[in-house]
MARROLUM-418389 format. One record per residue (C-alpha): residue number from 1; residue in three letters; x negated, y negated, z. Coordinates in Angstrom, 3 decimals. Example, Ala and Ser with C-alpha at 12.3 -4.5 7.8 and 13.67 -1.06 7.14 Angstrom:
<atom nr="1" rest="ALA" east="-12.300" north="4.500" up="7.800"/>
<atom nr="2" rest="SER" east="-13.670" north="1.060" up="7.140"/>
END
This chain:
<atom nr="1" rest="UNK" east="0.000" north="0.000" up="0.000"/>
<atom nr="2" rest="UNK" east="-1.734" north="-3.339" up="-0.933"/>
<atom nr="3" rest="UNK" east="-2.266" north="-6.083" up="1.424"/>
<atom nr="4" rest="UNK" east="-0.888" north="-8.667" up="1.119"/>
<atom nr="5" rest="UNK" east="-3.072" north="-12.336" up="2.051"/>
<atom nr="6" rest="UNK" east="-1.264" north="-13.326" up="5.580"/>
<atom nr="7" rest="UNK" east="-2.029" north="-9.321" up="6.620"/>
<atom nr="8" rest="UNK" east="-5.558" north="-10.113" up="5.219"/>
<atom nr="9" rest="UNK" east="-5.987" north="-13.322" up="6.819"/>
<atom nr="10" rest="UNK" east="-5.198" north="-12.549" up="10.023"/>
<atom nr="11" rest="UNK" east="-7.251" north="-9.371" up="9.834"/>
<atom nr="12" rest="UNK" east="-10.324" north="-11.531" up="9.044"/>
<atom nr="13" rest="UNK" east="-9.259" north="-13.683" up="11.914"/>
<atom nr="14" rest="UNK" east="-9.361" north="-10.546" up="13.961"/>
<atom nr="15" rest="UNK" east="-12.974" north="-9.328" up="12.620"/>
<atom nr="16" rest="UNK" east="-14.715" north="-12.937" up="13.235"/>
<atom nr="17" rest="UNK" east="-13.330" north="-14.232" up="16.525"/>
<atom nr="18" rest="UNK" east="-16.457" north="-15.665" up="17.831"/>
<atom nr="19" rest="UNK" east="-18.122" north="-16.615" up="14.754"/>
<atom nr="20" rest="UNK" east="-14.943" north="-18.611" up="13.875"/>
<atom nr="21" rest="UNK" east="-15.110" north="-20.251" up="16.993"/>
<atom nr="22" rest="UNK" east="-18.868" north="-20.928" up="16.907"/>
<atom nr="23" rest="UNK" east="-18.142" north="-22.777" up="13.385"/>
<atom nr="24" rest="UNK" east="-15.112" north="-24.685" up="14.428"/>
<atom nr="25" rest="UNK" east="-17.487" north="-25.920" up="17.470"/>
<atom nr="26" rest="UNK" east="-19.859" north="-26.813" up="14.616"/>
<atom nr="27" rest="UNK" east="-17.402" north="-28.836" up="12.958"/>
<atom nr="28" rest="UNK" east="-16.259" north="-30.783" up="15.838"/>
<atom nr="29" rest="UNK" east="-19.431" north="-31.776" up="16.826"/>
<atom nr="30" rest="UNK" east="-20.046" north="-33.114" up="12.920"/>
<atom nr="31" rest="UNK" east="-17.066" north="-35.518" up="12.881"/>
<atom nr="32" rest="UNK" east="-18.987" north="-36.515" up="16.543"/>
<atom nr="33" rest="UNK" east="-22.784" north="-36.915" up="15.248"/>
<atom nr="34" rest="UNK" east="-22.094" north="-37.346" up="11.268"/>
<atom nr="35" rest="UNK" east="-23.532" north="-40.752" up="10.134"/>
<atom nr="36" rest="UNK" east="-21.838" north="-40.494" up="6.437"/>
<atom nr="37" rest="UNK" east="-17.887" north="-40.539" up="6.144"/>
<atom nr="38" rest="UNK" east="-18.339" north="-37.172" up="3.865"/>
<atom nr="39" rest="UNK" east="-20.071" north="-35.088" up="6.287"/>
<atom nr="40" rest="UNK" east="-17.187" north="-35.761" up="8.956"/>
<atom nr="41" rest="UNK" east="-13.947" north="-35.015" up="6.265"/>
<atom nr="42" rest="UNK" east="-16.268" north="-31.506" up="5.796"/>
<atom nr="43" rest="UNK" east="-16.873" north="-30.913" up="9.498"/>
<atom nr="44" rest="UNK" east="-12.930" north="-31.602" up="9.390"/>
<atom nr="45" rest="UNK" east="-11.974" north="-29.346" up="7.126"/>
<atom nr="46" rest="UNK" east="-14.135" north="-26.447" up="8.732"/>
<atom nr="47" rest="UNK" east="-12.553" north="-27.358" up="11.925"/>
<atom nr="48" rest="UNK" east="-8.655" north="-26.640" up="10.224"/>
<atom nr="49" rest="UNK" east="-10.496" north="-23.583" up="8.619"/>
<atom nr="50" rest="UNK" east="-11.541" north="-21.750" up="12.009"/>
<atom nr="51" rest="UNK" east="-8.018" north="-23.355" up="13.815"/>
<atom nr="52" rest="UNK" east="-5.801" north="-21.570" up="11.061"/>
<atom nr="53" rest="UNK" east="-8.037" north="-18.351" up="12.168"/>
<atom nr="54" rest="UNK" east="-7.596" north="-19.020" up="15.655"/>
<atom nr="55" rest="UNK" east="-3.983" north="-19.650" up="15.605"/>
<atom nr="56" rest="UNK" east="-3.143" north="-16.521" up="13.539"/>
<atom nr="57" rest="UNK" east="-4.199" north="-14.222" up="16.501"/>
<atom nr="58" rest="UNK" east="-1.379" north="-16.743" up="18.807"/>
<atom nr="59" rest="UNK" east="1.582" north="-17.165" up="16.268"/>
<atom nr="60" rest="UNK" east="2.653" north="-15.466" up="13.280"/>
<atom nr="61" rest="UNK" east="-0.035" north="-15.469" up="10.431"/>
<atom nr="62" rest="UNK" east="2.668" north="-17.851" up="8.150"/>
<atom nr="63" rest="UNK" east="2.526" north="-20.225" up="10.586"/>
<atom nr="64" rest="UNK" east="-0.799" north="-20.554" up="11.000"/>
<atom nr="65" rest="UNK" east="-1.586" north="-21.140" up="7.191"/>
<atom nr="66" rest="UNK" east="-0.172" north="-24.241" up="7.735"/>
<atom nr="67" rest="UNK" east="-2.854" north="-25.429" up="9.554"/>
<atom nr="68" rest="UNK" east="-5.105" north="-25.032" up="6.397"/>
<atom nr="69" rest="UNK" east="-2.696" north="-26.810" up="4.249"/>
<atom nr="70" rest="UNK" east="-2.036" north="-29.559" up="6.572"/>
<atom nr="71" rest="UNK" east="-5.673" north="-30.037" up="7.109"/>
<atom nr="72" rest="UNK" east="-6.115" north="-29.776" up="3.432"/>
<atom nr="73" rest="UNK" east="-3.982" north="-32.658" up="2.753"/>
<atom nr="74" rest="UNK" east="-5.198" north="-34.800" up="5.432"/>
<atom nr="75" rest="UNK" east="-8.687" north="-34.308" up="4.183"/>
<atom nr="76" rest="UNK" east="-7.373" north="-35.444" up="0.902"/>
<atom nr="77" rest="UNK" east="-5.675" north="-38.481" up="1.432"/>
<atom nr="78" rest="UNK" east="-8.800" north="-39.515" up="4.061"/>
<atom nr="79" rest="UNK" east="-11.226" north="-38.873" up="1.116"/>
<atom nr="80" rest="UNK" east="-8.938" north="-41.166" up="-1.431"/>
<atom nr="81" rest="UNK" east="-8.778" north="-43.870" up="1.266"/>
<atom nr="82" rest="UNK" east="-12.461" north="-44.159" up="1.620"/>
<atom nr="83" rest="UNK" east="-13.021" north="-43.647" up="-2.194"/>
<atom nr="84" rest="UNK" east="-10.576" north="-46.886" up="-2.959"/>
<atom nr="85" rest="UNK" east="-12.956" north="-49.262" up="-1.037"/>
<atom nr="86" rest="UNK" east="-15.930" north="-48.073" up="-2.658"/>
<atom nr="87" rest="UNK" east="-18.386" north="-51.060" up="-4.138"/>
<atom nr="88" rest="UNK" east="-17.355" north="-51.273" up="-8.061"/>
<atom nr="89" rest="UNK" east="-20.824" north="-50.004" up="-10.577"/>
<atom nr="90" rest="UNK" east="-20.868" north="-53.523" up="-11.092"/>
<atom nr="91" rest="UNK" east="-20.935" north="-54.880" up="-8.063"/>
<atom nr="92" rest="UNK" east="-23.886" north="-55.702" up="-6.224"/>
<atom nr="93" rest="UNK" east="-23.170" north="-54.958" up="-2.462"/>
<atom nr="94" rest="UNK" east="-26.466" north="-54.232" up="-0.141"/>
<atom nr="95" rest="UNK" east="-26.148" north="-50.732" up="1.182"/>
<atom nr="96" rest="UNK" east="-25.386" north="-51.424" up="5.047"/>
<atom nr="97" rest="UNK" east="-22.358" north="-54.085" up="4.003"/>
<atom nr="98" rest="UNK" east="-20.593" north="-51.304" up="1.802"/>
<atom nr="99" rest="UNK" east="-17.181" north="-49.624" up="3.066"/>
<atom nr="100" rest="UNK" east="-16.493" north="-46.792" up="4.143"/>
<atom nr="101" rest="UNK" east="-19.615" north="-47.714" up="6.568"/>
<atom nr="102" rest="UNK" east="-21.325" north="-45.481" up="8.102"/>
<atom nr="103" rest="UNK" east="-21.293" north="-45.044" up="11.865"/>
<atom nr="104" rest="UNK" east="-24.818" north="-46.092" up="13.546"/>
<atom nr="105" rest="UNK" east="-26.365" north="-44.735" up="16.133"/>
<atom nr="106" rest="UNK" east="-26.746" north="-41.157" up="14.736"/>
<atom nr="107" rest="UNK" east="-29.856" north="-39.812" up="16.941"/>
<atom nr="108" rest="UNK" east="-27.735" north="-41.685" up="20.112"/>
<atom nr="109" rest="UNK" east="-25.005" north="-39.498" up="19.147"/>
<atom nr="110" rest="UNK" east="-26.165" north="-36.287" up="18.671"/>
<atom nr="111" rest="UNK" east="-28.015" north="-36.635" up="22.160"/>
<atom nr="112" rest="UNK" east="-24.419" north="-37.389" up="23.509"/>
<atom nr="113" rest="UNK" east="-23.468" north="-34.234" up="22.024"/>
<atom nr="114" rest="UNK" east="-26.958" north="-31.949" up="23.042"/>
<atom nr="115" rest="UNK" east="-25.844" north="-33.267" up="26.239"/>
<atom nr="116" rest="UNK" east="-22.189" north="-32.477" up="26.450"/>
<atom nr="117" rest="UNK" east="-22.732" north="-29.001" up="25.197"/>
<atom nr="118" rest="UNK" east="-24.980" north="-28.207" up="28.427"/>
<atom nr="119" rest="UNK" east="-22.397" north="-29.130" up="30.697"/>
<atom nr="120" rest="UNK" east="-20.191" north="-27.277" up="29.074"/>
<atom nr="121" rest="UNK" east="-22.075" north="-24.283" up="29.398"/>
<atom nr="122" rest="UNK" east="-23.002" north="-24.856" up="32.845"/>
<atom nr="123" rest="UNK" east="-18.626" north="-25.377" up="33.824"/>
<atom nr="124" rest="UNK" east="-16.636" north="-23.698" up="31.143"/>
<atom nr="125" rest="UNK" east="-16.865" north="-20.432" up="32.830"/>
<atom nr="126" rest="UNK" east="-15.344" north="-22.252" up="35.886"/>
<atom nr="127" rest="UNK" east="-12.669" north="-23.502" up="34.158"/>
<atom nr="128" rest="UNK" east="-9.675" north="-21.328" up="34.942"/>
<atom nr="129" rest="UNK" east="-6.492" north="-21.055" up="32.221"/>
<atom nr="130" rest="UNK" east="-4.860" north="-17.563" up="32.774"/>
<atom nr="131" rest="UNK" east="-2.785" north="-18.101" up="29.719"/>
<atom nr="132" rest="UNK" east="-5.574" north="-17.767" up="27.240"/>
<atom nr="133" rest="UNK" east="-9.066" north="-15.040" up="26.618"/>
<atom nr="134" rest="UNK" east="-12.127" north="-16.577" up="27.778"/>
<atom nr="135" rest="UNK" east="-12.863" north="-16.909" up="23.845"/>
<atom nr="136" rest="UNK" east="-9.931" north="-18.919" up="23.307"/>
<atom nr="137" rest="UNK" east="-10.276" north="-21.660" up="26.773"/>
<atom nr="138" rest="UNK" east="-14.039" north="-22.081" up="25.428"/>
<atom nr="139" rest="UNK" east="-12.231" north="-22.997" up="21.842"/>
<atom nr="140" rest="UNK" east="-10.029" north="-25.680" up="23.474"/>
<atom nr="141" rest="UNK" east="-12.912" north="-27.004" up="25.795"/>
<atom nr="142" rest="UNK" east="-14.703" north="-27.891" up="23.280"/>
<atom nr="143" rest="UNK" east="-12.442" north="-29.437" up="20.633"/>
<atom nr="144" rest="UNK" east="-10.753" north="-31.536" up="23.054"/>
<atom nr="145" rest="UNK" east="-14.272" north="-32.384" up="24.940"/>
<atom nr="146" rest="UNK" east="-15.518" north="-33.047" up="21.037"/>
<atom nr="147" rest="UNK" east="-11.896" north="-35.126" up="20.475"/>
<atom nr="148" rest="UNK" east="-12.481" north="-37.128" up="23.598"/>
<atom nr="149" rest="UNK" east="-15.995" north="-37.853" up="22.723"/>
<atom nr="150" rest="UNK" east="-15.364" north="-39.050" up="19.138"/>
<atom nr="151" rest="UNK" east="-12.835" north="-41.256" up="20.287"/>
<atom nr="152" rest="UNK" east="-15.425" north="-42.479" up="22.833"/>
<atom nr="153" rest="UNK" east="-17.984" north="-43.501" up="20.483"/>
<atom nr="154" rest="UNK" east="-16.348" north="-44.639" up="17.521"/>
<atom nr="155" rest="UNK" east="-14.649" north="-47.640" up="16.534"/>
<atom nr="156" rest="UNK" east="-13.934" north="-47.465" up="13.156"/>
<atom nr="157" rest="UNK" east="-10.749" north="-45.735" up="12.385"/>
<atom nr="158" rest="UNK" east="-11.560" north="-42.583" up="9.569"/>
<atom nr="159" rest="UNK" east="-14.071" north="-41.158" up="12.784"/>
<atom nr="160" rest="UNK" east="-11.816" north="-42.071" up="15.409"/>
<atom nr="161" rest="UNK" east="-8.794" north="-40.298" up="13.460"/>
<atom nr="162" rest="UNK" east="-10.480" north="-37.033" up="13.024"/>
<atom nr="163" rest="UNK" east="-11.786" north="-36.479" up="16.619"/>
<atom nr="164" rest="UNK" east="-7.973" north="-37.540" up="17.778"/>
<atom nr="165" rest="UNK" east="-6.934" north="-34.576" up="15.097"/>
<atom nr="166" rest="UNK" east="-10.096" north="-32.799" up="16.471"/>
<atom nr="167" rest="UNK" east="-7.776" north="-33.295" up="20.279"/>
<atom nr="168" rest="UNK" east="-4.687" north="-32.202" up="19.030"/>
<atom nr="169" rest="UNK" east="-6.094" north="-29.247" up="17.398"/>
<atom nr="170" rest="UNK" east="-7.576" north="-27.895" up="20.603"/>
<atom nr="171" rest="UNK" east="-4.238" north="-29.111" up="22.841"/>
<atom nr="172" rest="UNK" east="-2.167" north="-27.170" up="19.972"/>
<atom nr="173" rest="UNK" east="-4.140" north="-23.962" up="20.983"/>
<atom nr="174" rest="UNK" east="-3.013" north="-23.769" up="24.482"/>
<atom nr="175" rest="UNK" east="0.350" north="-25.101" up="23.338"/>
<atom nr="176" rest="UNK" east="1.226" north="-22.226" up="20.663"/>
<atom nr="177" rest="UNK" east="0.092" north="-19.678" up="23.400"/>
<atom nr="178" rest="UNK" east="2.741" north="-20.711" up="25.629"/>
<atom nr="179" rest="UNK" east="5.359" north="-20.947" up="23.236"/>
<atom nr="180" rest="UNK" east="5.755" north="-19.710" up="20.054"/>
<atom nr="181" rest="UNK" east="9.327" north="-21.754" up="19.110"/>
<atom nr="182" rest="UNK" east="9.115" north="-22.336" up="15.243"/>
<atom nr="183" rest="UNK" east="11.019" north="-26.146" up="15.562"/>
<atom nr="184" rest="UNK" east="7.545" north="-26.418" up="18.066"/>
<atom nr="185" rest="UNK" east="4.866" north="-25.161" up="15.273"/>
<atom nr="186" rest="UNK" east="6.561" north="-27.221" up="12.525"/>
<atom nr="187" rest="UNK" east="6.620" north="-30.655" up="14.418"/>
<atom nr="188" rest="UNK" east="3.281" north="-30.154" up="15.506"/>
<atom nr="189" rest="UNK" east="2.092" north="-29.837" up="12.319"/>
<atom nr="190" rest="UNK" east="3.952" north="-32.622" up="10.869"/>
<atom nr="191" rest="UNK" east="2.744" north="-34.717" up="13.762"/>
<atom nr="192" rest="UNK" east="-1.055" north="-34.260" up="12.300"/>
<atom nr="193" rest="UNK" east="0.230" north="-34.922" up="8.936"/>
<atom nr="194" rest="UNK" east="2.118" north="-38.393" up="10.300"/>
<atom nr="195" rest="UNK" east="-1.132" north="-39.018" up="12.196"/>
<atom nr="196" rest="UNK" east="-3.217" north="-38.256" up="8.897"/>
<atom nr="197" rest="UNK" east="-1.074" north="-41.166" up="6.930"/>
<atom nr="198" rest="UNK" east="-1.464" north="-43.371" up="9.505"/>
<atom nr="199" rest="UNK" east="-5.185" north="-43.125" up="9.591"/>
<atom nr="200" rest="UNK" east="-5.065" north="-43.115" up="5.731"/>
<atom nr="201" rest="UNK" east="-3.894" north="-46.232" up="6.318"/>
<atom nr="202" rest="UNK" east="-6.086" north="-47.739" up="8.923"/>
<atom nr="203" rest="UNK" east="-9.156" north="-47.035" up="6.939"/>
<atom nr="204" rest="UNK" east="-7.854" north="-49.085" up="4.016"/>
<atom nr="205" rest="UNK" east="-6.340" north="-51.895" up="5.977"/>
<atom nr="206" rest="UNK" east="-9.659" north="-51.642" up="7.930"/>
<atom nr="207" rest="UNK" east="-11.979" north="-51.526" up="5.230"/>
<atom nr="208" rest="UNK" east="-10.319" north="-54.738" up="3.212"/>
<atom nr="209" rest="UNK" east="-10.584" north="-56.292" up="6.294"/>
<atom nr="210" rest="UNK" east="-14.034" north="-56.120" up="6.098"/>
<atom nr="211" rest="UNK" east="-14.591" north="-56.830" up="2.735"/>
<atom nr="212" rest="UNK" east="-12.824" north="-59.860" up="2.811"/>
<atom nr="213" rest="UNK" east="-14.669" north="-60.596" up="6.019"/>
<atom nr="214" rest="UNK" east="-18.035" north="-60.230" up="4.191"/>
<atom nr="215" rest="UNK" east="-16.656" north="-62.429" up="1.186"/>
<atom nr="216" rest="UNK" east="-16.176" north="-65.123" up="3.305"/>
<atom nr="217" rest="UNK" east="-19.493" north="-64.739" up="4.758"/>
<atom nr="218" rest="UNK" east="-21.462" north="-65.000" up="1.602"/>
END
């Protein structure tokens, strides 16, 4: 009898707990550190990769795909954002006044992070949630400590979006493990796609902002 793709996907998901784990950690931590607006949509999308995974071992495997297609679309209407404030070939704009503009502070950053990552592996252990496998509470430690950090250390809004969809992502694991209500999965998901507009948004309303700001400058 052939398999069919939710069977397979949530056998995969099965197969590659910790690895999927270990590279939605990975992903978080790139929307934290990642100096270039490219490198954080990526770590993004990895990060709604190794959720979908995650959440089709908590709720039904059709459910979970969501999260890839949600994530997918996001990712896609951050990227064309960004890309509409891009310098025109013609125009000559010095590299550090261009928008999308890259977060500073990189090396400051991933310190933050080398930092946060000991004490979480110094407390997580400690951290008690009898609801979910130790695999899955180190999962949601970590996206929401990522989430909270992100938030922390950026202003500008395409960074600060994704760790807030970074914090939701780890707050939905917990969530779908308590319930599994269908009207629940479906408004959660169309909460990150509400959240992904309005960030779409702020990164063009931010970004002319700017540009206008450094017209009037020169």
């Amino acid at each position: 009898m052939a398999m069919s793709l939710t069977d397979l996907f949530h056998q995969l998901s099965l197969l590659i707990g910790l690895p999927v784990v270990l590279l939605a950690g990975a992903g978080a931590a790139i929307i934290v550190i990642a100096r270039d607006w490219r490198v954080a949509l990526l770590g993004y999308t990895v990060v709604s990769i190794g959720l979908a995974l995650l959440f089709s071992q908590i709720i039904p495997t059709q459910w979970a795909l969501l999260q890839i297609i949600v994530g997918g679309l996001i990712a896609v209407m951050l990227y064309l954002s960004a890309s509409q404030l891009r310098p025109k070939p013609h125009e000559l704009v010095h590299w550090e006044a261009r928008w999308p503009r890259m977060a500073s502070l990189t090396s400051f950053r991933a310190l933050t992070v080398g930092l946060a990552a000991a004490i979480f592996f110094l407390v997580h252990e400690s951290v008690q949630l009898p609801q979910l496998e130790s695999l899955f509470r180190d999962a949601l430690l970590w996206l929401v400590l990522m989430g909270l950090l992100g938030l922390a250390l950026h202003e500008e809004p395409l960074h600060a979006g994704l760790s807030l969809l970074t914090f939701l992502g780890g707050a939905e694991l917990l969530l779908f493990t308590l319930t599994q209500r269908r009207m629940l999965v479906g408004m959660m998901f169309g909460g990150q796609l509400l959240l992904g507009l309005a960030v779409s948004y702020l990164v063009l309303a931010h970004g002319l902002r700017a540009r206008v700001s450094d017209g009037e400058a020169t």
